[in-house]
Backbone bond lengths (Angstrom), bond angles and torsions (degrees), N, CA, C in turn:
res aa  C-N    CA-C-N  psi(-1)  N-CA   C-N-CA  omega(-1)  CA-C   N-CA-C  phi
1 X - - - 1.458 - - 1.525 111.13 -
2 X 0.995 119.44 -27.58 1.726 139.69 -172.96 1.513 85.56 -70.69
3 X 1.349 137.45 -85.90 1.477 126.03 -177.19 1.331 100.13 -31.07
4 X 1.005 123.60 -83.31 2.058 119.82 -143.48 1.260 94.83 -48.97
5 X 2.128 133.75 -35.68 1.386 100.25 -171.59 1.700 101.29 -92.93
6 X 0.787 126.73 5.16 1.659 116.50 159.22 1.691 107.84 -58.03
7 X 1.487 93.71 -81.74 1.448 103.93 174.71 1.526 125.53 -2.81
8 X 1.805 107.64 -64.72 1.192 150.52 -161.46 1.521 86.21 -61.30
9 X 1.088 112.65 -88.34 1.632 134.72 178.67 1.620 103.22 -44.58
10 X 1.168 150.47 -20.77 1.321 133.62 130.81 0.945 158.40 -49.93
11 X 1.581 109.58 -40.11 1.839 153.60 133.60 2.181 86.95 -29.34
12 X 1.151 121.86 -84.37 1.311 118.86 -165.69 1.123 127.79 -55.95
13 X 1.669 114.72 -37.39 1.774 122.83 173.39 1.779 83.86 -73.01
14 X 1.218 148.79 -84.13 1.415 133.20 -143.81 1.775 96.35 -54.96
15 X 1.002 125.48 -40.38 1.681 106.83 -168.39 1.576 117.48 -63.39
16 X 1.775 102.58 -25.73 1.381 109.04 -173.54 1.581 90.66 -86.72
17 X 0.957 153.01 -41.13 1.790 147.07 162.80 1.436 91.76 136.79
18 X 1.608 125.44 34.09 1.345 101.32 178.53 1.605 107.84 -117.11
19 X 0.995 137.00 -174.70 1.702 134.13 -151.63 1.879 71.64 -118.22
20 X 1.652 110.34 134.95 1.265 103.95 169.31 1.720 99.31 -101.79
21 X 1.409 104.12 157.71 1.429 123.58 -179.49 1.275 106.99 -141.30
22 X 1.581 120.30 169.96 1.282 156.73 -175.33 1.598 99.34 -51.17
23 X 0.879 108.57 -81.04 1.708 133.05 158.42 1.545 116.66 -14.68
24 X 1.458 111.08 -74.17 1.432 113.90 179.34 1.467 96.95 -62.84
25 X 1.510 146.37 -68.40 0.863 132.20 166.57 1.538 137.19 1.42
26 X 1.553 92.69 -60.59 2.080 87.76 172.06 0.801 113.26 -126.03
27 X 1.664 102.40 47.81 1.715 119.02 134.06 1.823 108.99 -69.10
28 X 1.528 114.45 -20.93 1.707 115.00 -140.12 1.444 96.38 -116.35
29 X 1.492 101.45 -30.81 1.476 130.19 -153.02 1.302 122.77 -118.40
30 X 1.775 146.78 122.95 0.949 122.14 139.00 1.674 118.10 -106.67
31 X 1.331 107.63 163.77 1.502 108.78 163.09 1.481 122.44 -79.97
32 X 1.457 106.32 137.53 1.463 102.05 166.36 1.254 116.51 -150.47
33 X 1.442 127.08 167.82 1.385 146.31 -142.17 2.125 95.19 -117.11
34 X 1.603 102.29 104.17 1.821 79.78 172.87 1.972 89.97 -133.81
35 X 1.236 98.32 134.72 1.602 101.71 177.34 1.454 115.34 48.33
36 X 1.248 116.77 56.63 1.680 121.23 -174.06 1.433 116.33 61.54
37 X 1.464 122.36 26.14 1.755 101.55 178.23 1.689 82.82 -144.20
38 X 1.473 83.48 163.43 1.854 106.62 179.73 1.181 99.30 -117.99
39 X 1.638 102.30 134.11 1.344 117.06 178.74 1.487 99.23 -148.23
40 X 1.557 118.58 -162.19 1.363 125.24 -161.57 1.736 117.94 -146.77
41 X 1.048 115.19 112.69 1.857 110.76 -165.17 1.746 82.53 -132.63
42 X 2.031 72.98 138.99 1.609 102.87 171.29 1.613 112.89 -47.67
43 X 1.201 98.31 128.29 1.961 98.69 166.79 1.292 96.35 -73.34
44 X 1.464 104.31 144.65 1.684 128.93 167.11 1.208 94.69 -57.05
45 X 1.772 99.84 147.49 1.398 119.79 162.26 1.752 110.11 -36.53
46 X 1.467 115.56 158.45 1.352 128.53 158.51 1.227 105.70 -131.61
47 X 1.412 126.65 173.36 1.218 130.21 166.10 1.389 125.06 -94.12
48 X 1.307 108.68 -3.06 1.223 118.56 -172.44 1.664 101.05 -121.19
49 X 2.082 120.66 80.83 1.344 109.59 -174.65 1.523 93.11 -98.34
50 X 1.320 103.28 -174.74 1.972 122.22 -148.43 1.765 66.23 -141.12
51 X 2.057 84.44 124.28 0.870 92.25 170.98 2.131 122.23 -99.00
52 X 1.446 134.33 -149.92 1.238 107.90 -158.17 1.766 94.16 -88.20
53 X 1.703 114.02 -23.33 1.384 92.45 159.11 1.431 143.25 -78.48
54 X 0.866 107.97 26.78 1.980 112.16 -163.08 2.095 81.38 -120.02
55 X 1.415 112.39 -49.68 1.647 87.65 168.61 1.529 127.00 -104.56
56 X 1.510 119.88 46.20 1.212 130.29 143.08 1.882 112.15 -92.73
């Protein structure tokens, strides 16, 4: 599941024209640990989102 939302999240920074990185990534994303495996869940909303120029 960890691939497809990478993937996913690459697919979206190239359509918007921006170079995806590590960084923008866990803006969207954190990692976490459930029953011995690593995977990746959406961060909760904030009120304060970054828009597509603040992560170019």
């Amino acid at each position: 599941m960890g691939m497809v939302r990478i993937r996913h999240f690459e697919f979206i920074c190239r359509s918007q024209g921006l170079e995806p990185s590590v960084d923008k990534f866990r803006v969207f994303y954190q990692l976490i640990r459930n029953m011995g495996f690593y995977s990746f869940v959406q961060r909760g909303t904030r009120k304060t989102h970054k828009s597509a120029e603040e992560l170019s």
